[in-house]
N, C-alpha and C positions, 0 to 999 in steps of 0.2 A: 720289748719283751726280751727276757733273758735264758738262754739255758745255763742251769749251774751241775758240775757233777761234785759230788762230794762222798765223803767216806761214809760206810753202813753203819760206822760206830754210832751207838744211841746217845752217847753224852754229846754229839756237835747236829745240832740243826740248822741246814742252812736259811731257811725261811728265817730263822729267830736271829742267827749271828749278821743275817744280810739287814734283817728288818723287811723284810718281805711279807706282801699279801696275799691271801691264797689265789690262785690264778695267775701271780703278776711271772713268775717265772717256771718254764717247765726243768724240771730236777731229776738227775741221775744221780743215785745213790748207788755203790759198789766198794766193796773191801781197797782201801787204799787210795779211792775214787781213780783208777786207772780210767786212760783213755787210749783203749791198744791200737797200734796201727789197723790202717784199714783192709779190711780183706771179706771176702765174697760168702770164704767156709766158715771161718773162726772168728770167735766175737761178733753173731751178727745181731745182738741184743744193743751193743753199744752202737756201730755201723746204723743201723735203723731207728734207733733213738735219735742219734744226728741226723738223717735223712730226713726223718718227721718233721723236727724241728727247725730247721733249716729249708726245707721245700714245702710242708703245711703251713706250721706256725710263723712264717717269715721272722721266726729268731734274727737279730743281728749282732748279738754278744754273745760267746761262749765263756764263759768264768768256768774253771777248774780250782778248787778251794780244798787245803788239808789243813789240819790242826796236827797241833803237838804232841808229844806222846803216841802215834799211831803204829798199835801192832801191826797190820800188814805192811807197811813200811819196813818197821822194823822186820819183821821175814824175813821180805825180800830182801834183806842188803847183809841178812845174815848167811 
């Protein structure tokens, strides 16, 4: 099993770009698909997405995936 995070953009799905079937990986989708450091207060949607996956789903791959072109990317580095 896999976790993949990827961007909320509509044009990139990772299920489709990976070839993936539904169930075969759990998916975080988020603007730029960050994965903010860890912490207890902030970001605790991404923090317990990994916790799940990781202590339920015995995940053993975490894949972080961005495409080209990515407005939040681009933001941030603006």
């Amino acid at each position: 099993q896999y976790m993949v995070f990827s961007c909320a953009d509509s044009r990139v799905c990772p299920s489709v770009t990976m070839g993936l079937e539904p169930g075969e990986a759990f998916t975080v989708r988020n603007i730029a698909n960050m994965v903010p450091a860890y912490c207890k207060i902030k970001h605790a949607g991404v923090g317990s997405a990994i916790e799940y996956a990781v202590c339920a789903l015995k995940v053993e791959l975490i894949v972080v995936i961005g495409h080209s072109r990515c407005g939040g990317i681009k933001a941030l580095l603006s």
